[in-house]
Wavefront OBJ file of the C-alpha trace (Angstrom):
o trace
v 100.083 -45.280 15.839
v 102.329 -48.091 15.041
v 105.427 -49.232 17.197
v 109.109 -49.010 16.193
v 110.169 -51.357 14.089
v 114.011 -53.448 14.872
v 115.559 -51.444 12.436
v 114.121 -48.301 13.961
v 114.974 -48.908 17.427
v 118.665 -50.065 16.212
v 119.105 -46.433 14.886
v 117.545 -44.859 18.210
v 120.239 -46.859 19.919
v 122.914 -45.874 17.771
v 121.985 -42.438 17.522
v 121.832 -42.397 21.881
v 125.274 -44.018 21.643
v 127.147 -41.562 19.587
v 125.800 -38.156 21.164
v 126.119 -40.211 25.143
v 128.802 -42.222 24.726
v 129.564 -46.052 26.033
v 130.013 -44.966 29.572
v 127.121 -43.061 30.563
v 124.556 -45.564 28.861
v 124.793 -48.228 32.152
v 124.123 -44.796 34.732
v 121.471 -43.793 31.765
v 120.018 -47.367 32.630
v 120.556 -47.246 36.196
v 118.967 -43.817 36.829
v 115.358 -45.012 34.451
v 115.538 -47.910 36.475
v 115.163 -46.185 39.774
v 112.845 -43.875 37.829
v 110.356 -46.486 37.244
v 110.545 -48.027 40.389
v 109.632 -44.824 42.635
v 106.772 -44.540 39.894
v 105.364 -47.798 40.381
v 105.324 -47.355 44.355
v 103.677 -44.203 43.725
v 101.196 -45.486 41.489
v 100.496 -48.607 44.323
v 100.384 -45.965 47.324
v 102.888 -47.284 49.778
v 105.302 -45.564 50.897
v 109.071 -45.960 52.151
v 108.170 -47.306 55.855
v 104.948 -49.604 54.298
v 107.704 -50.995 52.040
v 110.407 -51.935 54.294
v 107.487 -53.663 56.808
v 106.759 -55.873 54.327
v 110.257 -57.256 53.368
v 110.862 -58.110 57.024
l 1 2 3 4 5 6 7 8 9 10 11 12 13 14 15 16 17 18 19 20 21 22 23 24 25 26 27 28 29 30 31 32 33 34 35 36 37 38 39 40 41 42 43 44 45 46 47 48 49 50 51 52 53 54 55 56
């Protein structure tokens, strides 16, 4: 399966701007940010308290 090309991922974007709009694209980002965060801590089995020990 081959990967979206520039000109393909250009239309995505435009396509994700016209039916969202400008202002809910940065709480779009925001949220998939978080998203993959809490997925990557799940993935590496720590949880909230093993998390904060180690930034201390």
């Amino acid at each position: 399966m081959n990967m979206p090309g520039p000109l393909e991922i250009l239309v995505i974007f435009l396509v994700v701007l016209l039916i969202f709009g400008a202002k809910k694209l940065p709480e779009f980002g925001k949220a998939l940010g978080e998203g993959i965060r809490e997925f990557k801590k799940a993935i590496q089995g720590k949880s909230d308290s093993e998390n904060k020990g180690e930034q201390k």
